[in-house]
PDB file with one MODEL, atoms N, CA, C and O in Angstrom:
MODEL        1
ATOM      1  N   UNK A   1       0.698  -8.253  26.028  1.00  0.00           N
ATOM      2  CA  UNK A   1      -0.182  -7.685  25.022  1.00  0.00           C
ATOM      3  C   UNK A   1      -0.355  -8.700  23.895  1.00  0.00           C
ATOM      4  O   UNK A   1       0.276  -8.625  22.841  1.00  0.00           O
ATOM      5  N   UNK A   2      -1.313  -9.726  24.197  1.00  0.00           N
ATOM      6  CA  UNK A   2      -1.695 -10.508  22.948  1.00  0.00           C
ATOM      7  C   UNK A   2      -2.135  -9.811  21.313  1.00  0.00           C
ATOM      8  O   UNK A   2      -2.841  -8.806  21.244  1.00  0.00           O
ATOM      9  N   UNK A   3      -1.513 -10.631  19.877  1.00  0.00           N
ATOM     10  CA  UNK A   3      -1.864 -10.379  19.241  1.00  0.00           C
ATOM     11  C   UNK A   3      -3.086 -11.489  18.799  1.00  0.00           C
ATOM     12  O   UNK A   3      -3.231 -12.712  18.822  1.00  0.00           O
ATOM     13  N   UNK A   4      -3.761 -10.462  18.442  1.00  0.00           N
ATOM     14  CA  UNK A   4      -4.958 -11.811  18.067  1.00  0.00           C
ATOM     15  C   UNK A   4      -5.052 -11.545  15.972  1.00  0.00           C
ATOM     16  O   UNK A   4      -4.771 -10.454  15.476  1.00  0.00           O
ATOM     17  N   UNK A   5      -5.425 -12.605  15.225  1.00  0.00           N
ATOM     18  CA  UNK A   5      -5.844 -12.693  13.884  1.00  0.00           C
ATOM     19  C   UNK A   5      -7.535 -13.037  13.645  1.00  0.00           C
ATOM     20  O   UNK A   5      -8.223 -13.997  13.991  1.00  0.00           O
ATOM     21  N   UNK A   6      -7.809 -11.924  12.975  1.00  0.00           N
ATOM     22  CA  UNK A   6      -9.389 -12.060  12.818  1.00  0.00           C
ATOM     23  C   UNK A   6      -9.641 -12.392  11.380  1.00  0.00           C
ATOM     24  O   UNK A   6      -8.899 -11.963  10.495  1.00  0.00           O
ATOM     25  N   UNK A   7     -10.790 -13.231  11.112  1.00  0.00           N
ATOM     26  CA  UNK A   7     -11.036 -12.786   9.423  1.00  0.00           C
ATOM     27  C   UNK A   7     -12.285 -12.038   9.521  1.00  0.00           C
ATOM     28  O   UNK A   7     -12.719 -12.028  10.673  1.00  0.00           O
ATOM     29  N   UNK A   8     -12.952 -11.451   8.726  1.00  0.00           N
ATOM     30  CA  UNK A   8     -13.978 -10.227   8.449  1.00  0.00           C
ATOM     31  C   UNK A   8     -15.067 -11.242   7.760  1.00  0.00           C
ATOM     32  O   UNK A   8     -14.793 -11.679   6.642  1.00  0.00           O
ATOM     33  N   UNK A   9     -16.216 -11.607   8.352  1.00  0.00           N
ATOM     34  CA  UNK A   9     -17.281 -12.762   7.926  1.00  0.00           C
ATOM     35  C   UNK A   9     -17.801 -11.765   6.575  1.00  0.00           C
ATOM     36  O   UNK A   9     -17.971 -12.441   5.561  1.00  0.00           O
ATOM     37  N   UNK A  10     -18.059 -10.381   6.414  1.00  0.00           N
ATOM     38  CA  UNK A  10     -18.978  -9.501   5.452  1.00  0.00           C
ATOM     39  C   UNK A  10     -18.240 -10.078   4.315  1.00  0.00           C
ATOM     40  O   UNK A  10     -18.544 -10.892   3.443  1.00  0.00           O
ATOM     41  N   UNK A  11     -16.851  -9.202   4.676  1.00  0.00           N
ATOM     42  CA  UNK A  11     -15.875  -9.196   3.143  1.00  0.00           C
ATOM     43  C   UNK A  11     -14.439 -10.138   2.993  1.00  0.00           C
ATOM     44  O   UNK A  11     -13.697 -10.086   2.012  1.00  0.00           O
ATOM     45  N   UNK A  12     -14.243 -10.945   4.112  1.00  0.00           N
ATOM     46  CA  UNK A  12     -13.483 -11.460   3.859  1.00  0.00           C
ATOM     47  C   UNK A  12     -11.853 -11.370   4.541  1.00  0.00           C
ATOM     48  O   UNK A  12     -11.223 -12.325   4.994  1.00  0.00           O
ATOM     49  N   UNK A  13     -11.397  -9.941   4.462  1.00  0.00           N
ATOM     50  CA  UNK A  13     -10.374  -9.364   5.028  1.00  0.00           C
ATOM     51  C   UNK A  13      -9.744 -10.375   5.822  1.00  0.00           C
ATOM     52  O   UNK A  13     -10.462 -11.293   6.217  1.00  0.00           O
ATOM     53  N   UNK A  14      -8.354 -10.371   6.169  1.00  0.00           N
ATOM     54  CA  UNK A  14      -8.221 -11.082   7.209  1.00  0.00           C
ATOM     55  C   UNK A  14      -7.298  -9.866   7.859  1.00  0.00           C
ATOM     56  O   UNK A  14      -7.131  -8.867   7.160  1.00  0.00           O
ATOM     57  N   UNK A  15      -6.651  -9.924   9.269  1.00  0.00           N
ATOM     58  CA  UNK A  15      -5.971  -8.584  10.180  1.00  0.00           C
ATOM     59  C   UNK A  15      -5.558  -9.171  11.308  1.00  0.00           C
ATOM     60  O   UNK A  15      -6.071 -10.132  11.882  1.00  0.00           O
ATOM     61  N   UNK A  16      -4.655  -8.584  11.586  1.00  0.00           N
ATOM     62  CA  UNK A  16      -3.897  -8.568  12.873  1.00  0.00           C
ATOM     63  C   UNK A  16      -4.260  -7.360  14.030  1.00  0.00           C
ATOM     64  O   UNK A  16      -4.171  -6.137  13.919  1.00  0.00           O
ATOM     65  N   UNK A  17      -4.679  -8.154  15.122  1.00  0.00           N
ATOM     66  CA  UNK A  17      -4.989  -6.594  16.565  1.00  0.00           C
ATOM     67  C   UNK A  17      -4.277  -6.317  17.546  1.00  0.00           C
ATOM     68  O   UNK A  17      -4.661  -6.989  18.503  1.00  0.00           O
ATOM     69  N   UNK A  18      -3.428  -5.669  17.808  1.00  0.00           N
ATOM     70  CA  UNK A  18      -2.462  -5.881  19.535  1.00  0.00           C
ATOM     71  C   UNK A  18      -3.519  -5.384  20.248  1.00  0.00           C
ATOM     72  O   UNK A  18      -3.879  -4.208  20.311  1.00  0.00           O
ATOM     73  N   UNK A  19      -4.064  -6.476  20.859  1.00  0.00           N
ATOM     74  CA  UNK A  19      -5.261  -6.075  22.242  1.00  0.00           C
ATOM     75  C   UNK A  19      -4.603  -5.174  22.952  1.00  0.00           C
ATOM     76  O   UNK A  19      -3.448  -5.126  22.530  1.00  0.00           O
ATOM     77  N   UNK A  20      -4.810  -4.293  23.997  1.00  0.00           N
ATOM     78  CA  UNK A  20      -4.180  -3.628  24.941  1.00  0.00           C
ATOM     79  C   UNK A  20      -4.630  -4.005  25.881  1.00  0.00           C
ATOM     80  O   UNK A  20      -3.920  -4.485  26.765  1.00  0.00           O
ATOM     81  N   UNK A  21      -6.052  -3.900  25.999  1.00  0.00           N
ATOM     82  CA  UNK A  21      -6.305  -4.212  27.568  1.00  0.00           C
ATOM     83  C   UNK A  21      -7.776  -4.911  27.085  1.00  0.00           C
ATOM     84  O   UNK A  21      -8.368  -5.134  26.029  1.00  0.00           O
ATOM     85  N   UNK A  22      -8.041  -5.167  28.963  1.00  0.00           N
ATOM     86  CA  UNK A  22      -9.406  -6.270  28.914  1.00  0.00           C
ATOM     87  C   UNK A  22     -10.246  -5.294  28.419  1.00  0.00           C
ATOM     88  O   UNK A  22     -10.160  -4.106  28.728  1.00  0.00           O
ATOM     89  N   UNK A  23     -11.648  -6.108  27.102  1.00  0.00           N
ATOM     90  CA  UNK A  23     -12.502  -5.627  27.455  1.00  0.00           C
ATOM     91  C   UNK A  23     -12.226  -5.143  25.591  1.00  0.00           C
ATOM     92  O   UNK A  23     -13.211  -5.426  24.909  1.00  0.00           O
ATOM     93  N   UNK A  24     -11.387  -4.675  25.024  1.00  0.00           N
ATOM     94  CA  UNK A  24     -10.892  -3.882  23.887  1.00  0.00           C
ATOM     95  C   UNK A  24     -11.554  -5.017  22.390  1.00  0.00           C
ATOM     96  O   UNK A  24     -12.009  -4.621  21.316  1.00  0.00           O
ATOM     97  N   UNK A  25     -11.404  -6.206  22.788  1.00  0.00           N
ATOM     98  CA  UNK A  25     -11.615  -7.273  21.797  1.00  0.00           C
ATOM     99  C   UNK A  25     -13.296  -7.088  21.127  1.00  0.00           C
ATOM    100  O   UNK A  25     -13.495  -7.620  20.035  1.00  0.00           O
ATOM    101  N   UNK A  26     -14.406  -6.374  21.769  1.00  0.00           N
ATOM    102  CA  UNK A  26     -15.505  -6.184  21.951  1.00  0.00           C
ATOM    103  C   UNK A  26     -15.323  -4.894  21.185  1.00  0.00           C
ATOM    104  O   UNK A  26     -16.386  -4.634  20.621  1.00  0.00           O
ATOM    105  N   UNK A  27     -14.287  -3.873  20.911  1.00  0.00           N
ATOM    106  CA  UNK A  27     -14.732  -2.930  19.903  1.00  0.00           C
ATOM    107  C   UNK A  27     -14.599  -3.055  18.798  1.00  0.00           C
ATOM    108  O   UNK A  27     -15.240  -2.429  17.954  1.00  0.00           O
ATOM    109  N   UNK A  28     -13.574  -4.046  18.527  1.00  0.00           N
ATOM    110  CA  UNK A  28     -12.644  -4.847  17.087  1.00  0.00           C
ATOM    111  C   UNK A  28     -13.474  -4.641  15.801  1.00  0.00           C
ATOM    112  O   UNK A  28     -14.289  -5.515  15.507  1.00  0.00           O
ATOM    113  N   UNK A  29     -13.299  -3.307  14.830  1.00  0.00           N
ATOM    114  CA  UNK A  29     -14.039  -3.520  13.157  1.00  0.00           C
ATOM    115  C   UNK A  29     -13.114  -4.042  12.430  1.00  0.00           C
ATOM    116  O   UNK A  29     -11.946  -4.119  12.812  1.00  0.00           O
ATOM    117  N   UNK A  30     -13.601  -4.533  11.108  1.00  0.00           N
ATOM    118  CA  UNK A  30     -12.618  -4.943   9.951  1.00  0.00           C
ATOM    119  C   UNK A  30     -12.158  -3.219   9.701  1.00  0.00           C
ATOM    120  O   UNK A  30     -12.723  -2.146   9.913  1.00  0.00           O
ATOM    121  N   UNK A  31     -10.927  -3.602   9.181  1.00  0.00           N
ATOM    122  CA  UNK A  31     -10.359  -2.303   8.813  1.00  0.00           C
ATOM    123  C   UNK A  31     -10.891  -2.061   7.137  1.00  0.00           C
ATOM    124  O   UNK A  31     -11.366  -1.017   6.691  1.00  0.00           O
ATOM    125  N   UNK A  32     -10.756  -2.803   6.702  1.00  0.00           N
ATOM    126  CA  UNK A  32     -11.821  -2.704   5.552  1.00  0.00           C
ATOM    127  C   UNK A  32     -13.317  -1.829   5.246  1.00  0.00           C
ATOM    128  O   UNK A  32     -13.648  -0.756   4.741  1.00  0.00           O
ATOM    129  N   UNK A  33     -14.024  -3.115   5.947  1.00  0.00           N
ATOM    130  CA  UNK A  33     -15.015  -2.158   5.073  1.00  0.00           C
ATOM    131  C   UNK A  33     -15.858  -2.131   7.018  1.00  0.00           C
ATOM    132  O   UNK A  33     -17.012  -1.760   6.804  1.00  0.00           O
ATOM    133  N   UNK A  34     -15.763  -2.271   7.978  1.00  0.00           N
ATOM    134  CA  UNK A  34     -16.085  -1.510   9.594  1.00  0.00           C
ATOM    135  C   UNK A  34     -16.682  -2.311  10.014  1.00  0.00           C
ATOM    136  O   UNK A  34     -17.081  -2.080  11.155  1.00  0.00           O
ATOM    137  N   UNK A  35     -17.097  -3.687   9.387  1.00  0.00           N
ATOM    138  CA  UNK A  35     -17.977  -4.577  10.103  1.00  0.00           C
ATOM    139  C   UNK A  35     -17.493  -5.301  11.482  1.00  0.00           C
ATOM    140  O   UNK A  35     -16.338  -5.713  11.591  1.00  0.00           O
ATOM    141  N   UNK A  36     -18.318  -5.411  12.380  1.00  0.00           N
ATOM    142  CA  UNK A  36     -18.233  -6.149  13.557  1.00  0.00           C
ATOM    143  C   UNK A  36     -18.636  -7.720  13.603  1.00  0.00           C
ATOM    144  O   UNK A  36     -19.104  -8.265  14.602  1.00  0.00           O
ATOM    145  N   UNK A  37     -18.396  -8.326  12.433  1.00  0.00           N
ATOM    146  CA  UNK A  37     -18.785  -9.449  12.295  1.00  0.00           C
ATOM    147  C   UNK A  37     -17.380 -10.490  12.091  1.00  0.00           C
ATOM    148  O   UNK A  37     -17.187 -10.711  10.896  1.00  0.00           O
ATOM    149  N   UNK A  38     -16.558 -11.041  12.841  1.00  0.00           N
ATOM    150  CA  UNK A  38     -15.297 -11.065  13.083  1.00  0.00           C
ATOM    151  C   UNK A  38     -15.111 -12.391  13.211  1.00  0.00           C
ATOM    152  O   UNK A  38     -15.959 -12.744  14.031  1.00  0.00           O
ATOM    153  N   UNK A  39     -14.498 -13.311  12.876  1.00  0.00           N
ATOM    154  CA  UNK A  39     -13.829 -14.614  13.244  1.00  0.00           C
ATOM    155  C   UNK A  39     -12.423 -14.663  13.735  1.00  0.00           C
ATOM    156  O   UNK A  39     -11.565 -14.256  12.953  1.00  0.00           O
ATOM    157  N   UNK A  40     -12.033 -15.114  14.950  1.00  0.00           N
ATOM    158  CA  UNK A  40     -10.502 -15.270  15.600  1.00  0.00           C
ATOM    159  C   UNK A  40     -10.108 -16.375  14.381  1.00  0.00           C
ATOM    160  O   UNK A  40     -10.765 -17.253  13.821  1.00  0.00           O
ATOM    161  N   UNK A  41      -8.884 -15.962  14.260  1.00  0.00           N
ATOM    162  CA  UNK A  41      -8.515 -17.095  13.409  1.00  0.00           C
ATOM    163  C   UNK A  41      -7.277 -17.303  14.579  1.00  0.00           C
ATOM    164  O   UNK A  41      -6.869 -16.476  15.394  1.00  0.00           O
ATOM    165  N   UNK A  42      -6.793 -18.844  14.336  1.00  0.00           N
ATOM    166  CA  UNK A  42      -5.481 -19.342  15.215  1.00  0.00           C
ATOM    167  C   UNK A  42      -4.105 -18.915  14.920  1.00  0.00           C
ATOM    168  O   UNK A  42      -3.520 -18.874  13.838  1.00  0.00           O
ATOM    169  N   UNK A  43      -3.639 -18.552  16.307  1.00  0.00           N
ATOM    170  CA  UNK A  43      -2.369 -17.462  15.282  1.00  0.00           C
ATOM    171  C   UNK A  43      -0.731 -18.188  15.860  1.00  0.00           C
ATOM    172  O   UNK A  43      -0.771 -18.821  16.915  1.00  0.00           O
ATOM    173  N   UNK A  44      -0.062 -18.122  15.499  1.00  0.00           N
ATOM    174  CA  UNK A  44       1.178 -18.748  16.571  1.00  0.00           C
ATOM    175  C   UNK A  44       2.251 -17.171  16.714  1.00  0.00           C
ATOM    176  O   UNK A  44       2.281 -16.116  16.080  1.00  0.00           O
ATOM    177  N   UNK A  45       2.753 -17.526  17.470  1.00  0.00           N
ATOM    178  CA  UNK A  45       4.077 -16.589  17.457  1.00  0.00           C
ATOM    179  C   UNK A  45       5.481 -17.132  18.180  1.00  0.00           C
ATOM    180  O   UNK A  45       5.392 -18.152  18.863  1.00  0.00           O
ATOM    181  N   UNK A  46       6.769 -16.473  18.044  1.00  0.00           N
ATOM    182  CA  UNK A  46       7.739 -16.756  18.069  1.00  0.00           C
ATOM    183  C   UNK A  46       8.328 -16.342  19.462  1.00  0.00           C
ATOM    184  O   UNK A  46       7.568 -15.610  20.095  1.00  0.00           O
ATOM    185  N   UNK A  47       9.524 -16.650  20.088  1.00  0.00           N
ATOM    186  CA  UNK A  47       9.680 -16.528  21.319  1.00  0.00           C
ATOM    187  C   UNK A  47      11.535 -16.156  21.028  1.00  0.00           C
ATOM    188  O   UNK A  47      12.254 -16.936  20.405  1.00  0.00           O
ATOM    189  N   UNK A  48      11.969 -15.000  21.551  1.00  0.00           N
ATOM    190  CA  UNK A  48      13.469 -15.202  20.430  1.00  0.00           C
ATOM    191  C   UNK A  48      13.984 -14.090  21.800  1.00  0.00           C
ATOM    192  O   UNK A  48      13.635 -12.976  22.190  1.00  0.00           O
ATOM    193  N   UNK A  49      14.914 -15.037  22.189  1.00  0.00           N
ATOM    194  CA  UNK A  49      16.031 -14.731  23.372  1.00  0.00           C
ATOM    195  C   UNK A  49      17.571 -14.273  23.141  1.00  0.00           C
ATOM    196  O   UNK A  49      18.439 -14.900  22.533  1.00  0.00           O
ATOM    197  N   UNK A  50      17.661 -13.248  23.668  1.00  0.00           N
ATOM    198  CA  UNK A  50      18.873 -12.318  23.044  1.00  0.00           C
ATOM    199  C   UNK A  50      20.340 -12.716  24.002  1.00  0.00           C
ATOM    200  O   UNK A  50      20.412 -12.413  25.193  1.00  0.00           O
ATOM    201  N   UNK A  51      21.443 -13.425  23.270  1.00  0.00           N
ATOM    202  CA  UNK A  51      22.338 -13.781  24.112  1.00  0.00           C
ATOM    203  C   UNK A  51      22.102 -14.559  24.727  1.00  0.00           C
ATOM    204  O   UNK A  51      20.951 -14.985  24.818  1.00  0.00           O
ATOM    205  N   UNK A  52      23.711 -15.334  25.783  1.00  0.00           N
ATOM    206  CA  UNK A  52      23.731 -16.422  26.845  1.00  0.00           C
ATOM    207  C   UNK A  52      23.796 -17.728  26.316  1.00  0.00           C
ATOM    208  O   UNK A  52      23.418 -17.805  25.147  1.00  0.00           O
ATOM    209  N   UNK A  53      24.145 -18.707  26.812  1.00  0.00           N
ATOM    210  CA  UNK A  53      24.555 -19.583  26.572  1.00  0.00           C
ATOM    211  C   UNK A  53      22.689 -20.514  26.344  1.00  0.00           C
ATOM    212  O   UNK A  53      21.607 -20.189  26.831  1.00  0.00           O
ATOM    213  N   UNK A  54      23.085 -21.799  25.330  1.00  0.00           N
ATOM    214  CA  UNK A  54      21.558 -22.389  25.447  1.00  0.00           C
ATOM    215  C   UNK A  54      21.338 -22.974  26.659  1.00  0.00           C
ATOM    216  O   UNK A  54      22.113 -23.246  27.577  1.00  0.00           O
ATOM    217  N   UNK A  55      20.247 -23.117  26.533  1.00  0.00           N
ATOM    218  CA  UNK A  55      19.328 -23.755  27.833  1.00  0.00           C
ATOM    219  C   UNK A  55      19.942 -25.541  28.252  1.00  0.00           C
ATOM    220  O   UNK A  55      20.138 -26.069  29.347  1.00  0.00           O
ATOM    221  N   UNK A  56      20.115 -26.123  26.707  1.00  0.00           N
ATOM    222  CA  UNK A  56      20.465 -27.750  27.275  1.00  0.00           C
ATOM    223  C   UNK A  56      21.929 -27.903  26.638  1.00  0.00           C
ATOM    224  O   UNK A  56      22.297 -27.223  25.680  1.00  0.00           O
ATOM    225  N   UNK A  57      22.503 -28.596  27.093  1.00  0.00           N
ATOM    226  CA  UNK A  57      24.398 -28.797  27.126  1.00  0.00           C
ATOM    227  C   UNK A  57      24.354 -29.940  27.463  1.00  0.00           C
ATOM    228  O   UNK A  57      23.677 -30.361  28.401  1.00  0.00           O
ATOM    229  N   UNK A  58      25.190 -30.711  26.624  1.00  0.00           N
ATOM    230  CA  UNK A  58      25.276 -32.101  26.875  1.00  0.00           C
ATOM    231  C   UNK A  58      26.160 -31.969  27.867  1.00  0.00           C
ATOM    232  O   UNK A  58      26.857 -31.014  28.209  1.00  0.00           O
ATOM    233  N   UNK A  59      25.980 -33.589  28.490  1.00  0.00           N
ATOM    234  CA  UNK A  59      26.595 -33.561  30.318  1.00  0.00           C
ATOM    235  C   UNK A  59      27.570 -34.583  29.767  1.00  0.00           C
ATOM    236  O   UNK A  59      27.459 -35.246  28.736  1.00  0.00           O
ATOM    237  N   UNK A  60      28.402 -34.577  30.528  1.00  0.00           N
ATOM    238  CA  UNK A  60      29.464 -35.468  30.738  1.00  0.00           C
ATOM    239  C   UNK A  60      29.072 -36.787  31.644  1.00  0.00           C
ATOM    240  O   UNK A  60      28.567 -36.673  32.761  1.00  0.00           O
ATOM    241  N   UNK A  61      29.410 -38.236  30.936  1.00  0.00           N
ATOM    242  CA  UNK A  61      28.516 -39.000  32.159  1.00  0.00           C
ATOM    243  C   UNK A  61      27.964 -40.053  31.680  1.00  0.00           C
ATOM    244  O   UNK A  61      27.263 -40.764  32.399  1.00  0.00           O
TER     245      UNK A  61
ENDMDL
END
């Protein structure tokens, strides 16, 4: 479930959307003021693994 970041071209707003499914990105209003006039803005996110040892271990050698 991608999050996508939009800014609002009318007023400005900027927002966060958890798409759900295909096809959903096409109903997207500003929560503001309802416009469909929308810019993706570039978003990053984090990746965070619970427990276990890390991935690289120095080797003997």
């Amino acid at each position: 479930m991608p999050l996508y970041e939009y800014a609002c071209l009318d007023c400005g707003a900027e927002f966060e959307k958890l798409v759900l499914k295909a096809g959903e990105e096409e109903e997207i209003r500003c929560p503001r003021c309802g416009s469909g006039r929308l810019e993706d803005r570039v978003s990053s996110f984090a990746s965070v693994s619970a427990g276990g040892a890390p991935n690289c271990a120095p080797s003997g050698g």
